[in-house]
Structures are given as C-alpha cells and as structure tokens.
C-alpha positions as CSV (number, residue, x, y, z in Angstrom):
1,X,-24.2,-19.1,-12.0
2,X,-26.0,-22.2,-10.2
3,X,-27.4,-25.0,-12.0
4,X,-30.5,-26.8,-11.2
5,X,-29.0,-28.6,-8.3
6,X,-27.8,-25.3,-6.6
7,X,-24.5,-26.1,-7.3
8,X,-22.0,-23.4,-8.8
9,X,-21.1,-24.5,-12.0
10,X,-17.5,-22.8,-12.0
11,X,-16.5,-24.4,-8.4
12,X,-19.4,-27.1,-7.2
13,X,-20.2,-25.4,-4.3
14,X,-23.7,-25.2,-3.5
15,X,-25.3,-21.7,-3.4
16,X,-28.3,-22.9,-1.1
17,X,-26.8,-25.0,1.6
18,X,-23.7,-25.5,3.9
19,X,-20.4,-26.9,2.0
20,X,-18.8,-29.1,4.5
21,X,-14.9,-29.7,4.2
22,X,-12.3,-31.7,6.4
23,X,-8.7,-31.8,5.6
24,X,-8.0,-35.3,5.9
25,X,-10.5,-35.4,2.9
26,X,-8.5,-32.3,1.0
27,X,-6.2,-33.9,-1.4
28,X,-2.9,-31.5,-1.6
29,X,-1.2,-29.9,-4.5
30,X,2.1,-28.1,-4.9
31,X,2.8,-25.5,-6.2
32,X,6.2,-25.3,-5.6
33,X,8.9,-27.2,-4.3
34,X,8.3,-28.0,-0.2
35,X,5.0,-26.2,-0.4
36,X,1.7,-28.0,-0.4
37,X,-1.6,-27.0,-0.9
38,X,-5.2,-27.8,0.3
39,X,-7.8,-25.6,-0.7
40,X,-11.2,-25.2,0.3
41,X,-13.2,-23.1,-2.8
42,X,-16.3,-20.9,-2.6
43,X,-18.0,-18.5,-5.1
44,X,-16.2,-15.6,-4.3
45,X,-13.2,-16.8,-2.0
46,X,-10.9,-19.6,-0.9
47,X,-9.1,-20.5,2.3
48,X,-6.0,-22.9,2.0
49,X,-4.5,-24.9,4.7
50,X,-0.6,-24.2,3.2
51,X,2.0,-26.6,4.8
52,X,5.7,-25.2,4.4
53,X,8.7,-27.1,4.9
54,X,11.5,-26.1,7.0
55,X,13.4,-23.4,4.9
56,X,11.0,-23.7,1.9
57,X,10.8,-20.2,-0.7
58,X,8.1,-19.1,-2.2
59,X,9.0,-17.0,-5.0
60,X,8.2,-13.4,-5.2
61,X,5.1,-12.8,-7.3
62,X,2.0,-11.2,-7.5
63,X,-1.8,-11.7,-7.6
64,X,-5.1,-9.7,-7.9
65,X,-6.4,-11.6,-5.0
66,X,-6.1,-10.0,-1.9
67,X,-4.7,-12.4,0.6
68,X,-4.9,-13.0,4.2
69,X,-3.0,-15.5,6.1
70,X,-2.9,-16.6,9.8
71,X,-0.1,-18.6,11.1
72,X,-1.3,-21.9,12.4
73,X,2.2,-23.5,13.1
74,X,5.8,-22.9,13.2
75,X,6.6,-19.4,11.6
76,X,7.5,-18.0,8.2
77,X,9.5,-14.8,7.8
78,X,7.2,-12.5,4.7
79,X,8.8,-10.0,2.8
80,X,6.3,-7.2,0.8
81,X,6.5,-3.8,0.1
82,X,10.0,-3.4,0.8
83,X,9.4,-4.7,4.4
84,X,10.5,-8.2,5.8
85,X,8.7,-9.4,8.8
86,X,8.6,-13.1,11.1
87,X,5.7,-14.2,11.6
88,X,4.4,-16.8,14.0
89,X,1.7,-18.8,15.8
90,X,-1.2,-16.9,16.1
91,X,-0.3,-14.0,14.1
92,X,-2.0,-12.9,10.7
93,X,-1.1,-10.6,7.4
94,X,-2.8,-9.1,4.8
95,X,-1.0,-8.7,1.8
96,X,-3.1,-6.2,-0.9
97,X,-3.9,-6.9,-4.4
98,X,-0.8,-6.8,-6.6
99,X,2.2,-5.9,-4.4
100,X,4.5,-8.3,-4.8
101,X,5.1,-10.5,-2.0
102,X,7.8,-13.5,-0.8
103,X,7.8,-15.7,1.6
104,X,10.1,-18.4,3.3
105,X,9.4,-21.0,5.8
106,X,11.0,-21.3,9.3
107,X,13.2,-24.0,10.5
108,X,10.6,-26.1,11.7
109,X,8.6,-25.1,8.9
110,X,4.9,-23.8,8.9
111,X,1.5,-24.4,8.7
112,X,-0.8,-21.4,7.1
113,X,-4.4,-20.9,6.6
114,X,-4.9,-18.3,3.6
115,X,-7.8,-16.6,2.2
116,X,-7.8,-15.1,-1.2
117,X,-10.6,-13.2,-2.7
118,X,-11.7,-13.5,-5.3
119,X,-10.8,-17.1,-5.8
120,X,-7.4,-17.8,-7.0
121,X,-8.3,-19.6,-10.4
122,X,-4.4,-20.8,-11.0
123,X,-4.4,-22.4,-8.0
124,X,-8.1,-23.6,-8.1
125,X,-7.9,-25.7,-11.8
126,X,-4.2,-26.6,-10.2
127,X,-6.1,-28.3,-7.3
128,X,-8.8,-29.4,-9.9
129,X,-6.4,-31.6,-11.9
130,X,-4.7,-33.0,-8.9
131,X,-8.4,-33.9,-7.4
132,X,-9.9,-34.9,-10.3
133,X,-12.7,-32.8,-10.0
C-alpha cells in the first residue's frame, strides 16, 4: 500500500522513485552470534550484505522466503537437502522455500549478499528496532 508520499507504508520505500542505499549508511543487526546483518528492504524483496566471522554457525532453520546468495568474500561451507557444499568468491546458491538449510563461515570468514523474496519480516522489524525506523 503507498501513502500519499509514495512511500510503502509496511517498509518506506518509495513506490514511484529510485531508493538509494550505501552500506556505510546501513546500520547492522545480528541475528546470531558472529553474524551481522545489513539489509536493504523493498516491497517484495530484500538483499543483505551478511558479514560472517571466521568459523561462525548459522543454525539450521527454515524460511518461506526463497533465498539467493552470492559470495562476496572469503567462503562459507552450506549444508541443505542432505548435501554440504564450500562455497567461495564469486560463486552463488539458491536455497528453495522451506528446506532447511545451515551454514558456517570459513576461516577467514565471509562476506554474503542475500536476497530473499518475499521480504524476510523477522529479519526486517529485527533491523527496524536496531535502526530505529
């Protein structure tokens, strides 16, 4: 829905116009321990820069979203569907809606840049409350 401004009223993003983001201005969020957040929202999908300590775990777990990640820095070994893979600069993943999914970081950690769709509303009022916004 868009207000009189053209903004979206559930993530202020305006419906008429370009949405500018820089990272520097992203304030992160984390949503576990050694993993921190920076998303960028939109109507119907969000992109996160995700930086990944050396050796940190994400937890297996699930989403609706489907999820699409590229591999930006460093590398991070991925484990879905009964299949583990490492996964490094320049290479990308799509993990399907609901199959659960793991991940842990490298040695030298990583950076990822995700893309869920729809947006991922835990993560978005996560980032919400952190940003103030």
């Amino acid at each position: 829905m868009v207000d009189q401004t053209g903004q979206t009223a559930a993530t202020g993003v305006n419906a008429e116009r370009i949405t500018w983001v820089r990272r520097a201005d992203t304030p992160p969020f984390s949503p576990a321990p050694g993993i921190q957040l920076q998303p960028v929202i939109g109507e119907k999908m969000m992109t996160c820069w995700i930086t990944m300590a050396p050796n940190a775990v994400v937890a297996e777990h699930s989403h609706i979203n489907e999820q699409l990640g590229v591999v930006a820095e460093g590398s991070v070994t991925l484990t879905a569907g009964g299949e583990s893979r490492t996964v490094a600069l320049g290479d990308a993943y799509i993990v399907p809606s609901n199959l659960p999914h793991s991940a842990v970081a490298g040695p030298e950690g990583a950076l990822l840049v995700e893309t869920f769709a729809p947006v991922r509303d835990d993560y978005a009022q996560a980032w919400r409350a952190v940003a103030g916004r």
